[in-house]
Backbone and ligand atoms as CSV (ligand in chain L), in Angstrom:
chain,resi,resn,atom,element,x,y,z
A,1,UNK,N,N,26.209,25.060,-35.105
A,1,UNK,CA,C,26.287,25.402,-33.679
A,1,UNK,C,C,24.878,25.451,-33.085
A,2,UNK,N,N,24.040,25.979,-34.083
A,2,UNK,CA,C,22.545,26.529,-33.280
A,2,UNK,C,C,21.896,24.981,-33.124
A,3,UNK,N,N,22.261,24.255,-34.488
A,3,UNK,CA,C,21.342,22.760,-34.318
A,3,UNK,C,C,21.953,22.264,-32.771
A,4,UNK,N,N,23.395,21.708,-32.833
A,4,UNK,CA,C,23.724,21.527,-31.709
A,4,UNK,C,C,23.181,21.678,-30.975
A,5,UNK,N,N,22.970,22.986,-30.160
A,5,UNK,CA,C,22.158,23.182,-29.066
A,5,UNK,C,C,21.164,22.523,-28.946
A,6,UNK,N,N,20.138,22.758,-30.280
A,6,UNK,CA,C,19.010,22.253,-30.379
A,6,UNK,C,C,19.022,20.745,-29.797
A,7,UNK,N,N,19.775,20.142,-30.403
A,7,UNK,CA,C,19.992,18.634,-29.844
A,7,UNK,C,C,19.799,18.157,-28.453
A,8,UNK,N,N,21.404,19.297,-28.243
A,8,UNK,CA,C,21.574,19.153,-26.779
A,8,UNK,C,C,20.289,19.304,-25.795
A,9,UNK,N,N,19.194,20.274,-26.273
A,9,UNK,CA,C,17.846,20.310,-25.667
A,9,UNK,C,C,16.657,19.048,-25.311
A,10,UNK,N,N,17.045,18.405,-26.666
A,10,UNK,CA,C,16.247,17.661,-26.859
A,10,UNK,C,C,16.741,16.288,-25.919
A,11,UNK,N,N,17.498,16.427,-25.581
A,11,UNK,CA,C,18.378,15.335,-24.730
A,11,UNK,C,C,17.686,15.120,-23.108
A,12,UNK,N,N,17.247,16.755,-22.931
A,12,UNK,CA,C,16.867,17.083,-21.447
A,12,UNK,C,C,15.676,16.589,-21.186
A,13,UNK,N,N,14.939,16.290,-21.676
A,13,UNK,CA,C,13.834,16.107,-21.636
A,13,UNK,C,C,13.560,13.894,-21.385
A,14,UNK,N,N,14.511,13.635,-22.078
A,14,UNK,CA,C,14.503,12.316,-22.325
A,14,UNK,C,C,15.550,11.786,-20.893
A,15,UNK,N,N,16.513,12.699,-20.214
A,15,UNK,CA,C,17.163,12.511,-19.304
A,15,UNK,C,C,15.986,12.503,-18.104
A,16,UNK,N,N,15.205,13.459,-18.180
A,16,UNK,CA,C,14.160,13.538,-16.830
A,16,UNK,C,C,13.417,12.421,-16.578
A,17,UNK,N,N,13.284,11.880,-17.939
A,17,UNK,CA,C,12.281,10.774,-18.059
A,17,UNK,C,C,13.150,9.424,-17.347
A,18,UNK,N,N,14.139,9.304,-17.537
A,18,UNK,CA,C,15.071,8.059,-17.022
A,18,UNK,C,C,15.142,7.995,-16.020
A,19,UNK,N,N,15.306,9.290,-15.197
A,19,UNK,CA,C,15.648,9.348,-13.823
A,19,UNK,C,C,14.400,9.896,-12.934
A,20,UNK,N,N,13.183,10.166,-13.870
A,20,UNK,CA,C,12.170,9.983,-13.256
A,20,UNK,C,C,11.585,8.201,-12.553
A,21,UNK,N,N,11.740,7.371,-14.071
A,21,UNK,CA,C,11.504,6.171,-13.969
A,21,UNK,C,C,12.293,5.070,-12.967
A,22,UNK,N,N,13.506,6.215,-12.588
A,22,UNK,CA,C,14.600,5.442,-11.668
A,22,UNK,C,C,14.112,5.501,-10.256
A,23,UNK,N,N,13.505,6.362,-9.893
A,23,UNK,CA,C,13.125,7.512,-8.703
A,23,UNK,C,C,11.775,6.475,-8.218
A,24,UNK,N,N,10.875,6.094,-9.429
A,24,UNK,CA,C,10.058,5.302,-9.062
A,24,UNK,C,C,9.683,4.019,-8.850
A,25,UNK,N,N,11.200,3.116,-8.973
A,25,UNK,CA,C,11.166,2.130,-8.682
A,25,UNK,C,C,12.305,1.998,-7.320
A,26,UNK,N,N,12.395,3.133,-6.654
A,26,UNK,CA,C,13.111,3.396,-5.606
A,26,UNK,C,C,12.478,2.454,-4.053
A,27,UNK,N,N,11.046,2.781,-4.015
A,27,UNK,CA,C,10.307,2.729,-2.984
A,27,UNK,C,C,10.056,0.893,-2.749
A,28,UNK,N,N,9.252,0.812,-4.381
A,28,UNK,CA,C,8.472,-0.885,-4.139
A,28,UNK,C,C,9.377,-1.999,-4.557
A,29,UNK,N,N,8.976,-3.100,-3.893
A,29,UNK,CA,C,9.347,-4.403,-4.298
A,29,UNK,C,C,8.917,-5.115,-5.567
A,30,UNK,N,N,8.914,-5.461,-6.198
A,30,UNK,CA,C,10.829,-6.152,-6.346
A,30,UNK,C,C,11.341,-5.314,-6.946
A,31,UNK,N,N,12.524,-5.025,-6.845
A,31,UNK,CA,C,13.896,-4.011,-7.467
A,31,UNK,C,C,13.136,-4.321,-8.991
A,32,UNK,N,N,13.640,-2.819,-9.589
A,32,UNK,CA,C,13.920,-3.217,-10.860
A,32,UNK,C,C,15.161,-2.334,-11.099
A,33,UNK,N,N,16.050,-2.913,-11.908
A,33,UNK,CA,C,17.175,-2.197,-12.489
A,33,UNK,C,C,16.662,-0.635,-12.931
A,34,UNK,N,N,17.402,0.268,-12.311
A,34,UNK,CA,C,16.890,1.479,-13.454
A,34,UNK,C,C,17.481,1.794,-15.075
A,35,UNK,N,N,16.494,2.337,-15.734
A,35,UNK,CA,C,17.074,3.312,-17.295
A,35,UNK,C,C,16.238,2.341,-17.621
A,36,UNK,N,N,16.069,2.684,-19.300
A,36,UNK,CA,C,14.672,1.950,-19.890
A,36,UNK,C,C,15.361,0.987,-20.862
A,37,UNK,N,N,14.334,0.080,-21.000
A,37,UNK,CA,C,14.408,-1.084,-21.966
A,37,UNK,C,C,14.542,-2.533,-20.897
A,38,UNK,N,N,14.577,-2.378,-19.905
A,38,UNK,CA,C,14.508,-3.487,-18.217
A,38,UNK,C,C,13.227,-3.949,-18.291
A,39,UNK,N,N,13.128,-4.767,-18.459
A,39,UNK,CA,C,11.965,-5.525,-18.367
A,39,UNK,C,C,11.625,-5.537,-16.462
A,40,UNK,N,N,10.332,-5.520,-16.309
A,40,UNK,CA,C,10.723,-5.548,-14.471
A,40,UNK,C,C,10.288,-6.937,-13.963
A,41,UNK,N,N,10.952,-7.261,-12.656
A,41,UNK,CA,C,10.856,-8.468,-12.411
A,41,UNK,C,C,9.688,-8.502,-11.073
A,42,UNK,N,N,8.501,-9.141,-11.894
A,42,UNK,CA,C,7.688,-9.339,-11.009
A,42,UNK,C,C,6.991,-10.719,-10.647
A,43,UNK,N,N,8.127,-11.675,-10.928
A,43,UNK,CA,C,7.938,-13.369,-10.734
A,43,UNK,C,C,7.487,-13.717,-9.639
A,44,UNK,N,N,7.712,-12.743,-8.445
A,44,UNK,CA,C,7.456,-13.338,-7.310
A,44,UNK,C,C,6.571,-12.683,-6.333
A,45,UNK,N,N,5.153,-12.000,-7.365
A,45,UNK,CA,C,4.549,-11.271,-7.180
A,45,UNK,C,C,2.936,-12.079,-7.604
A,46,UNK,N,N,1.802,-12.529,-6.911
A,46,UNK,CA,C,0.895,-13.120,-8.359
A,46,UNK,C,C,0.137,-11.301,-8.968
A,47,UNK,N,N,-0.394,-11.958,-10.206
A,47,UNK,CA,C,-0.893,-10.363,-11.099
A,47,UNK,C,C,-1.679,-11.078,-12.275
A,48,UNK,N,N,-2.669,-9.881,-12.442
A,48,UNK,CA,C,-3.598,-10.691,-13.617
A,48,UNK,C,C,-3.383,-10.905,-14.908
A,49,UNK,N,N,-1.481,-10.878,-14.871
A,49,UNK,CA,C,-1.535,-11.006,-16.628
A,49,UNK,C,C,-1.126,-12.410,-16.643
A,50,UNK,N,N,-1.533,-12.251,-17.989
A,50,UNK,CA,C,-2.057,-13.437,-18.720
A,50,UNK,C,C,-0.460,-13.889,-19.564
A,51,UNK,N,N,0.602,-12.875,-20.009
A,51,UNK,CA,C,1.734,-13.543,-20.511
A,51,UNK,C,C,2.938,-12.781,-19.328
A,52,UNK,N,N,3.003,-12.375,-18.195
A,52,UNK,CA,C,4.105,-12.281,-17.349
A,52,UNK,C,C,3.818,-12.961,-16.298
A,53,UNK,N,N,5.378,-13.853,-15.900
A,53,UNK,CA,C,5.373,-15.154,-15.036
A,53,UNK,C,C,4.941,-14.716,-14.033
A,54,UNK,N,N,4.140,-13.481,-12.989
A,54,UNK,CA,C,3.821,-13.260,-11.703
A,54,UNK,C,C,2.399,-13.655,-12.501
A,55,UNK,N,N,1.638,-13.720,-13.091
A,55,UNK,CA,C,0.106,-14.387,-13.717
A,55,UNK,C,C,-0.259,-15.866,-13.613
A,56,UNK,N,N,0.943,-16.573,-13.330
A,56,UNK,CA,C,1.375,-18.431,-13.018
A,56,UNK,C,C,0.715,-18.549,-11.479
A,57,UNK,N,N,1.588,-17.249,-10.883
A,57,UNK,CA,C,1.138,-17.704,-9.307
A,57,UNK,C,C,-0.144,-17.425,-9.051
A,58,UNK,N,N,-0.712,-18.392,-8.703
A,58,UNK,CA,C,-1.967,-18.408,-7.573
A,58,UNK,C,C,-1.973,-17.182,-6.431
A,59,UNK,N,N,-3.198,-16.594,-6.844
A,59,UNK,CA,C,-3.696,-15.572,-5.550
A,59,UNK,C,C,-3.566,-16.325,-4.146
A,60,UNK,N,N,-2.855,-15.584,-3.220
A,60,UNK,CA,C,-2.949,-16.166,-1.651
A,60,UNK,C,C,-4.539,-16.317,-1.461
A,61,UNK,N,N,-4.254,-17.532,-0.778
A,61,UNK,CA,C,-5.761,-17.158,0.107
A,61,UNK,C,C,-6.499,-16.268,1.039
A,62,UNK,N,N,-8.041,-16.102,1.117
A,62,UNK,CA,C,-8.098,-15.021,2.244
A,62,UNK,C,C,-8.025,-15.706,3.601
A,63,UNK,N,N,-7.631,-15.046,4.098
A,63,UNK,CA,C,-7.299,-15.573,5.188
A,63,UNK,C,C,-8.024,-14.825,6.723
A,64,UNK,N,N,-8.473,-15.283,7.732
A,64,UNK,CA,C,-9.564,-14.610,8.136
A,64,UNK,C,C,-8.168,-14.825,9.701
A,65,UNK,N,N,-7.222,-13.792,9.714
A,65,UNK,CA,C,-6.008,-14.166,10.897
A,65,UNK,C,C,-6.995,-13.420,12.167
A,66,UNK,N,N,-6.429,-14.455,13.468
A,66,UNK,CA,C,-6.902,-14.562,14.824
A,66,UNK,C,C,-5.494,-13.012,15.337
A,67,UNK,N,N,-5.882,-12.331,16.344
A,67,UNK,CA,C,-5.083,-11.139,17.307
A,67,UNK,C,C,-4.699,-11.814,18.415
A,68,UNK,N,N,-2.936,-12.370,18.495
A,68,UNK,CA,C,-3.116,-12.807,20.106
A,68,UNK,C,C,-2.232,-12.004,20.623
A,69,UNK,N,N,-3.154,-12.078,21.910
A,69,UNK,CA,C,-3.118,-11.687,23.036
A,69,UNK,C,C,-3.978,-10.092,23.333
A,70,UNK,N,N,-3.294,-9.054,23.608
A,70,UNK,CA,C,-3.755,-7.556,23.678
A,70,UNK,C,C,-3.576,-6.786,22.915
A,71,UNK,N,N,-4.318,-5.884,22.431
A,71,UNK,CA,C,-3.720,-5.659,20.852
A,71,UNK,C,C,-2.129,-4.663,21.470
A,72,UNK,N,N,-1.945,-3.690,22.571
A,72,UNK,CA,C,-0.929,-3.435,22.816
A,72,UNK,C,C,0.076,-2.364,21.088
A,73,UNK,N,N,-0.949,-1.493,20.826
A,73,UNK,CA,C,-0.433,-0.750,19.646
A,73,UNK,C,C,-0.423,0.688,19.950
A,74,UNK,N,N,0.397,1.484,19.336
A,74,UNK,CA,C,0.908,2.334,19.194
A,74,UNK,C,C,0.208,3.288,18.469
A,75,UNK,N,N,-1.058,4.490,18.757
A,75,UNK,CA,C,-1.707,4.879,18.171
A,75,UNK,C,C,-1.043,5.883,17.017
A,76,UNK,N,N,-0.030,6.754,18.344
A,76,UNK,CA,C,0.960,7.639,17.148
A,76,UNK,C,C,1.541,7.354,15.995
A,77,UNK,N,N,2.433,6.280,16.328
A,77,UNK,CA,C,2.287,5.850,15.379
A,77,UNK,C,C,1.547,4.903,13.908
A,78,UNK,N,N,0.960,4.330,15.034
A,78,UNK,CA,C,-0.816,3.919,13.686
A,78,UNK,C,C,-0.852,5.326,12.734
A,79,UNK,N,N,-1.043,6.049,13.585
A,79,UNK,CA,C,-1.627,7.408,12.599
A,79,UNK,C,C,-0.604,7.511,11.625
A,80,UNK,N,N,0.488,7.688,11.896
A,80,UNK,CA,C,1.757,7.922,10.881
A,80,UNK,C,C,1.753,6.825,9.817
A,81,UNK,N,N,1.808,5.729,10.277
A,81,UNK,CA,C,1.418,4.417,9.314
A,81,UNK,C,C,0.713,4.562,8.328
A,82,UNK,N,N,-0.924,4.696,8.888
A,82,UNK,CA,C,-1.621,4.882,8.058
A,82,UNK,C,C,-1.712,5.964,6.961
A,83,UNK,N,N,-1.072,7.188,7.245
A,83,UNK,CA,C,-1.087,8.367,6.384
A,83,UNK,C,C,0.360,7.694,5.408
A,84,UNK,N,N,1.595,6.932,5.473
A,84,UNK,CA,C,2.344,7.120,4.995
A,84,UNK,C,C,2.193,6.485,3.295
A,85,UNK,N,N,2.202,6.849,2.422
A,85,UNK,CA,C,1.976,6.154,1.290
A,85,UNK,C,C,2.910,5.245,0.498
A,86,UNK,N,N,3.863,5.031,1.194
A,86,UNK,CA,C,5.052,3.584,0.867
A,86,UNK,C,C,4.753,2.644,2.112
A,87,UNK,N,N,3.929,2.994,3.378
A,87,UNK,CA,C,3.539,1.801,4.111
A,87,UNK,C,C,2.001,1.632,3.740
A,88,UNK,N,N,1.359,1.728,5.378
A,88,UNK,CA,C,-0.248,1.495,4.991
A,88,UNK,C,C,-1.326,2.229,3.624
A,89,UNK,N,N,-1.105,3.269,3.737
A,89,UNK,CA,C,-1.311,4.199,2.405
A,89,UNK,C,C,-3.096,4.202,3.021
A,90,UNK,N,N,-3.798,4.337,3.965
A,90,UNK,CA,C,-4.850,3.480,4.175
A,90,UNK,C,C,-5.618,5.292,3.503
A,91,UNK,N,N,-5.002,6.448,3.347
A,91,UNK,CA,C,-5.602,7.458,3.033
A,91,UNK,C,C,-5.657,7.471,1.542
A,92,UNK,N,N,-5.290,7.039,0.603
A,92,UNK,CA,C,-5.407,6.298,-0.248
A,92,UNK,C,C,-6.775,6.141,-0.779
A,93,UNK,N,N,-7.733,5.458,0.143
A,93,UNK,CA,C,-9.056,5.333,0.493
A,93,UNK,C,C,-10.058,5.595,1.231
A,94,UNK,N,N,-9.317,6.297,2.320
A,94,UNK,CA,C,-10.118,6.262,3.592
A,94,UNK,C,C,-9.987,7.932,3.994
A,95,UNK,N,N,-10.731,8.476,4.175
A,95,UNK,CA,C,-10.763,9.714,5.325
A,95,UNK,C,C,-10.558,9.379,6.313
A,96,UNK,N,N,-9.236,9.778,6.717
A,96,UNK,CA,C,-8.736,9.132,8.632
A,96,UNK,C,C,-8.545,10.717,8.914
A,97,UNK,N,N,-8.547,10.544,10.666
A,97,UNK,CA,C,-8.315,11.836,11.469
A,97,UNK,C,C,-6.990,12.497,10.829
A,98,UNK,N,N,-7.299,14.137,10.679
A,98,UNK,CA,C,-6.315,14.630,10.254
A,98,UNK,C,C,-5.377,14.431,8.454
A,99,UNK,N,N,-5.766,13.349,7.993
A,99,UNK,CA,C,-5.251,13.001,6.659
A,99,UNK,C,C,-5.220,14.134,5.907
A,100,UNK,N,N,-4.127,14.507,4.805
A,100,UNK,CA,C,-4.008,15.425,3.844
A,100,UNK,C,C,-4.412,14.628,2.571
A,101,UNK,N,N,-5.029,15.194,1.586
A,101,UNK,CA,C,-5.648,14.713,0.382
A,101,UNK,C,C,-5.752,13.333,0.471
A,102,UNK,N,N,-6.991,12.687,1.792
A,102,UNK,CA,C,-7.428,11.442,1.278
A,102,UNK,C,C,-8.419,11.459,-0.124
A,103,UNK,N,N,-8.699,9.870,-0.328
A,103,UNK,CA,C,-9.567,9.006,-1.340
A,103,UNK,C,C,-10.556,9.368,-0.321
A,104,UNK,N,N,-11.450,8.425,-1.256
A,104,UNK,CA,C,-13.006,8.638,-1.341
A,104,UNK,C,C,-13.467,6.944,-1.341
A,105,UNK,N,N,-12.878,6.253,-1.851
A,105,UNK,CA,C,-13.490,4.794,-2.135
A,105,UNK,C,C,-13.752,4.144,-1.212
A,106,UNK,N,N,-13.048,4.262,-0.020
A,106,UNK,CA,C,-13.887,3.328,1.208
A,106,UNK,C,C,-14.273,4.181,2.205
A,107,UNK,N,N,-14.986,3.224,3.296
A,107,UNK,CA,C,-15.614,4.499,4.030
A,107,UNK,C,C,-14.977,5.374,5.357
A,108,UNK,N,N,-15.278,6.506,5.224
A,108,UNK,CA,C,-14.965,7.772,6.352
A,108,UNK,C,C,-14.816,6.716,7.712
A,109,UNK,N,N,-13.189,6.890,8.357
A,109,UNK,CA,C,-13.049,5.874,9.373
A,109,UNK,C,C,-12.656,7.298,10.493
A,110,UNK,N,N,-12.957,8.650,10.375
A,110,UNK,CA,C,-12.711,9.718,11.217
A,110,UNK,C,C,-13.259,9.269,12.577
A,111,UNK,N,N,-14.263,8.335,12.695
A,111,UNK,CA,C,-14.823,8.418,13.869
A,111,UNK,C,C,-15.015,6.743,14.458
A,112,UNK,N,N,-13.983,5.541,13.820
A,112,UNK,CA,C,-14.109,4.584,13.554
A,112,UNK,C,C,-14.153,4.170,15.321
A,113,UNK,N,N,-13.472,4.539,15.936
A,113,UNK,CA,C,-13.440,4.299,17.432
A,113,UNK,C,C,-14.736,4.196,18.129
A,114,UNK,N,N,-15.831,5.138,17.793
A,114,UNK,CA,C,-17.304,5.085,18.062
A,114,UNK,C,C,-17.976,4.211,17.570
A,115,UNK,N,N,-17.146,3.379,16.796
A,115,UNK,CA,C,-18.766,2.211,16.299
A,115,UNK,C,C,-18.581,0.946,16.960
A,116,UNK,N,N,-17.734,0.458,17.969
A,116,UNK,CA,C,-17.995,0.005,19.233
A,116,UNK,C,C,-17.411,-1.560,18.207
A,117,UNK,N,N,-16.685,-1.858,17.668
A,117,UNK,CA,C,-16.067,-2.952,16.636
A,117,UNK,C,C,-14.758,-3.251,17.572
A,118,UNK,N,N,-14.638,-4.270,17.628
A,118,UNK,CA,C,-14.008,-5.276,18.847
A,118,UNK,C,C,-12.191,-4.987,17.842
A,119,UNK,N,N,-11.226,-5.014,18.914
A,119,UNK,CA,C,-9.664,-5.168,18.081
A,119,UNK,C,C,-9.299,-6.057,16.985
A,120,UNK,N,N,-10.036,-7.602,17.639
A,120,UNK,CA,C,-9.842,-8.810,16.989
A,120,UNK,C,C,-10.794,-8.439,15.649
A,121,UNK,N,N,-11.991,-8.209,15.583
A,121,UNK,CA,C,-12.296,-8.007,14.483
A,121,UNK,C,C,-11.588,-6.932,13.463
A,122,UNK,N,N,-11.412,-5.884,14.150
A,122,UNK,CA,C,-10.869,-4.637,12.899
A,122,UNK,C,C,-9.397,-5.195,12.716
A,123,UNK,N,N,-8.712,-6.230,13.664
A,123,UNK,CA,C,-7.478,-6.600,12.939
A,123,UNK,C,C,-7.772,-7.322,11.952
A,124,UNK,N,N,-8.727,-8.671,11.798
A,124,UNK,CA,C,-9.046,-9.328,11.019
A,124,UNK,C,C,-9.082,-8.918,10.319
A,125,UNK,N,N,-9.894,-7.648,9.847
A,125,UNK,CA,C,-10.216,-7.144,8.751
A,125,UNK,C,C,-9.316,-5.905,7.622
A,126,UNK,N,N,-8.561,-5.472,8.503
A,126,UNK,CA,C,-7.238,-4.986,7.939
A,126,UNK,C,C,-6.061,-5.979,7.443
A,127,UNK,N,N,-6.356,-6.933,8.339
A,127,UNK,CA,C,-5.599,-8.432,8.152
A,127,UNK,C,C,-5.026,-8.534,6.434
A,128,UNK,N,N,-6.364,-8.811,6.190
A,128,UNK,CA,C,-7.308,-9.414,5.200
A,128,UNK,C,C,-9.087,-9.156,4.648
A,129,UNK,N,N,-8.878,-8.309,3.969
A,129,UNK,CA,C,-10.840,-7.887,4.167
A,129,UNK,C,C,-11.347,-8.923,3.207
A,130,UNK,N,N,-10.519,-9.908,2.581
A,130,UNK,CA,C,-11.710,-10.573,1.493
A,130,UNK,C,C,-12.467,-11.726,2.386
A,131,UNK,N,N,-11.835,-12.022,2.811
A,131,UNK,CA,C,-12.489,-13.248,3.975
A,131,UNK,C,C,-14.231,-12.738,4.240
A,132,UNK,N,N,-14.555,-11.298,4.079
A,132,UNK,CA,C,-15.562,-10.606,4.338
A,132,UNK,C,C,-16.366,-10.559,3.135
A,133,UNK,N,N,-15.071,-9.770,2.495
A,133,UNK,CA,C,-15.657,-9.437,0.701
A,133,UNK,C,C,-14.767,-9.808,0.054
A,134,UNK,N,N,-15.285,-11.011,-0.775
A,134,UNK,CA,C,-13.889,-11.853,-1.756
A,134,UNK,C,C,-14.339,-10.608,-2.181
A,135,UNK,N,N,-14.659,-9.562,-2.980
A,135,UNK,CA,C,-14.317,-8.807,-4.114
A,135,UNK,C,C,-13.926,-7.066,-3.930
A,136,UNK,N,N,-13.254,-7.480,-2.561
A,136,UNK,CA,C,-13.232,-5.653,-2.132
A,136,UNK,C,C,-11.566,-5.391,-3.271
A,137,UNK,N,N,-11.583,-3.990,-2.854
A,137,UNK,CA,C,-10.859,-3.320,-3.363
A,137,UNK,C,C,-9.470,-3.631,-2.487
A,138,UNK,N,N,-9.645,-3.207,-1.035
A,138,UNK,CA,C,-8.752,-2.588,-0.295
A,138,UNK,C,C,-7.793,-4.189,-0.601
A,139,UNK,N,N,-6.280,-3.547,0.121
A,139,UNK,CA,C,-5.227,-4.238,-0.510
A,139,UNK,C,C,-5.091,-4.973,1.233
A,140,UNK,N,N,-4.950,-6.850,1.208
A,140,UNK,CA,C,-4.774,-7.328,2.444
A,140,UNK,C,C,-3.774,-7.119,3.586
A,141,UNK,N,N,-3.412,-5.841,3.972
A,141,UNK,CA,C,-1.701,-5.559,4.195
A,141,UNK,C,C,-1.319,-6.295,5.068
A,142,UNK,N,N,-2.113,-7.698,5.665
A,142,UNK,CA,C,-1.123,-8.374,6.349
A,142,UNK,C,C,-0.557,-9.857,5.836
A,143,UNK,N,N,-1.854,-9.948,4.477
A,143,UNK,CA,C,-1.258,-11.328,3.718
A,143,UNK,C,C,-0.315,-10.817,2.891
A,144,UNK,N,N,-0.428,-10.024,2.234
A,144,UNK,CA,C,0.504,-9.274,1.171
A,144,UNK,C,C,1.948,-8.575,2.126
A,145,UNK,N,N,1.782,-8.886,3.098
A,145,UNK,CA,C,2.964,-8.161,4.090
A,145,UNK,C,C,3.643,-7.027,3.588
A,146,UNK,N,N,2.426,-5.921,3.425
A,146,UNK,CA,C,2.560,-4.594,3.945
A,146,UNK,C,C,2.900,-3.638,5.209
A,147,UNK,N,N,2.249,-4.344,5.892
A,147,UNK,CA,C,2.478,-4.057,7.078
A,147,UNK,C,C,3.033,-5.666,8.220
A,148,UNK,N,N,3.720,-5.278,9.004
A,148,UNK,CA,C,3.927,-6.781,9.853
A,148,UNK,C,C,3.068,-6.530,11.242
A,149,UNK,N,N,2.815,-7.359,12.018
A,149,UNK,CA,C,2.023,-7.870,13.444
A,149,UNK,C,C,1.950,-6.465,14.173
A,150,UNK,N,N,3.339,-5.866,14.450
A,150,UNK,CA,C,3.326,-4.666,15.426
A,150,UNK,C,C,2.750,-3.595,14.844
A,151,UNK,N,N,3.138,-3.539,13.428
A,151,UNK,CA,C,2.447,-2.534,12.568
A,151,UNK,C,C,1.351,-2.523,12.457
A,152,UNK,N,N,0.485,-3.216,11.909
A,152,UNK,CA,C,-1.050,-3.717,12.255
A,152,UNK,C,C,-1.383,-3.542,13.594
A,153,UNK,N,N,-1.122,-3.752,14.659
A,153,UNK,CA,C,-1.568,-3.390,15.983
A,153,UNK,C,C,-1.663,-1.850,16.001
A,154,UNK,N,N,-0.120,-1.231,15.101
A,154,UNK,CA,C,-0.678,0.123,15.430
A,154,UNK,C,C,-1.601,1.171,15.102
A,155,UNK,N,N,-1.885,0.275,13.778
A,155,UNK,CA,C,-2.771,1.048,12.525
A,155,UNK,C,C,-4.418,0.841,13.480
A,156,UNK,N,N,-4.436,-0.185,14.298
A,156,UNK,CA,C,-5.467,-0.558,14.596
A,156,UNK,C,C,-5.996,0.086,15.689
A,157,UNK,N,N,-4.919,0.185,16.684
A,157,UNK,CA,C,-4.730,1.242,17.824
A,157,UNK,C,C,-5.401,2.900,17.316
A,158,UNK,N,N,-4.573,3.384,16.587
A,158,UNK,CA,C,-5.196,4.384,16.018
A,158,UNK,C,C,-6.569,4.738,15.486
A,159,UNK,N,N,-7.079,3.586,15.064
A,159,UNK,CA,C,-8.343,3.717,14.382
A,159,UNK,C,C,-9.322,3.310,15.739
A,160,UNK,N,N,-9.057,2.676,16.868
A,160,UNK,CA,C,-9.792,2.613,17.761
A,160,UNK,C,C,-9.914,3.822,18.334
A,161,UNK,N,N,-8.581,4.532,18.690
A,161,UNK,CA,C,-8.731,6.145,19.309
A,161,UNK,C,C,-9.062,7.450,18.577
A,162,UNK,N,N,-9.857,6.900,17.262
A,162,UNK,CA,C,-10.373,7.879,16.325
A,162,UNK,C,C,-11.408,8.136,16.989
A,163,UNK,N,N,-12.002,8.920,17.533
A,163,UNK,CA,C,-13.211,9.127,18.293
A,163,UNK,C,C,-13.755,10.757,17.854
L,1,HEC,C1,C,-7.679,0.696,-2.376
L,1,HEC,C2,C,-8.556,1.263,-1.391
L,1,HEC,C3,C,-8.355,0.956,0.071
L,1,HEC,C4,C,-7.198,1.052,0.818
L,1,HEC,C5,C,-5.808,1.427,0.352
L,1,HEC,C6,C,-7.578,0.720,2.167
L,1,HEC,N1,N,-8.908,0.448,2.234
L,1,HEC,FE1,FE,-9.938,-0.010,3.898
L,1,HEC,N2,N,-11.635,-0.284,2.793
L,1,HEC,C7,C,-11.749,-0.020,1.453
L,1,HEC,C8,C,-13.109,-0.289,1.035
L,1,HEC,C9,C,-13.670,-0.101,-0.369
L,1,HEC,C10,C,-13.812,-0.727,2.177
L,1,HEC,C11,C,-15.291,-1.134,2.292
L,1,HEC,C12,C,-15.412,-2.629,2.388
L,1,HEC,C13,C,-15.113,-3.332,1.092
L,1,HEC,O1,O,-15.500,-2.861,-0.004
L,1,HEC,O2,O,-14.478,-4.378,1.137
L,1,HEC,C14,C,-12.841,-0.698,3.263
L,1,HEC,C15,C,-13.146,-1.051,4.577
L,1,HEC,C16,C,-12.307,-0.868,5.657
L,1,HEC,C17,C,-12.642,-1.136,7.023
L,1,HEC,C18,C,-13.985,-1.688,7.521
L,1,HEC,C19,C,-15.005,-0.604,7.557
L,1,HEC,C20,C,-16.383,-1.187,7.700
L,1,HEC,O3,O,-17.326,-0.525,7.262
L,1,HEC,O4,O,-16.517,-2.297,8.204
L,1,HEC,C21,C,-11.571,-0.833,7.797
L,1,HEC,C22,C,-11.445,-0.944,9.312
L,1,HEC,C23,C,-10.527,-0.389,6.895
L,1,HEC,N3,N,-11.017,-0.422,5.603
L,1,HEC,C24,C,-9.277,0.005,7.292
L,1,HEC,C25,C,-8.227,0.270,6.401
L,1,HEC,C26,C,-6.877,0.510,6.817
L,1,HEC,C27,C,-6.406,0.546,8.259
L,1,HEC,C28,C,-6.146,0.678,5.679
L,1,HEC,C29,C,-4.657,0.893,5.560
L,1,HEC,C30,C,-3.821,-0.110,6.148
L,1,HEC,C31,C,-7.051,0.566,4.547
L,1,HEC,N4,N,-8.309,0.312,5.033
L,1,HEC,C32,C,-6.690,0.707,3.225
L,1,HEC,C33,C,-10.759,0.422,0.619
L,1,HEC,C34,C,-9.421,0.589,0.974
């Protein structure tokens, strides 16, 4: 009876773990089946390994994208964007106005509105920053379509009215 239990204990622990691992493939692309032993499917993803088929595809290019017309964005929501960490995640890296436990790796954009940087450029560069620096860190959220056109306007909006 007492082992039993014991068992039954040992069970709990290995249950958290399954439905932890389920929980975290909730958010990103591509699906993966949950419970373990799933291989995950990331074919249609490129990645630097060397034996899974997303390692075949070729890195997108950087791409240095043009803003048309007005940028016409949504600062409130920029801000929300940017803090959210299943969209822009831009706190992640960045100290933005108001952020709860940003990164440190890129630079303090609290006051990004004051450095007098044109829409078309800071879209460009949220765009896509390698076009600038083939070797930056930050992730391209508009080649990688993280974010789409309106979204980017708003992230951008926001960071202009960071003042
Ligand atoms: C993984 C880290 C990371 C994330 C996430 C990230 N960035 Fe960056 N960002 C950087 C780094 C590092 C730089 C400095 C330039 C470089 O190294 O390429 C930078 C530079 C910038 C710049 C230009 C600043 C300058 O000095 O010219 C802007 C604007 C910017 N980021 C906005 C954003 C926005 C908006 C987001 C979210 C959509 C974001 N970043 C997400 C790391 C990141």
């Amino acid at each position: 009876m007492r082992s039993i239990f014991r068992k039954g204990l040992a069970v709990v622990p290995l249950l958290l773990v399954v439905a932890l691992a389920g929980c975290a493939t909730q958010s990103g692309k591509p699906t993966q089946a949950a419970g373990a032993g799933k291989a995950s499917d990331f074919s249609e993803w490129p990645c630097l390994s060397t034996t899974l088929p997303c390692g075949k595809i070729p890195n997108r290019k950087p791409v240095k994208q043009a803003l048309a017309g007005a940028l016409n964005g949504d600062a409130a929501r920029g801000k929300a964007l940017a803090n959210e960490r299943s969209k822009g995640n831009c706190v992640a890296c960045h100290q933005i106005q108001d952020a709860v436990q940003p990164g440190s790796k890129g630079p303090d954009l609290t006051t990004y509105g004051t450095w007098g940087r044109s829409d078309e450029e800071t879209y460009a560069l949220v765009y896509d920053m390698r076009w600038r620096n083939p070797d930056t860190v930050m992730p391209p959220a508009g080649i990688n379509q993280i974010l789409n056109d309106q979204e980017l306007r708003d992230v951008i909006a926001f960071l202009q009215s960071s003042k």
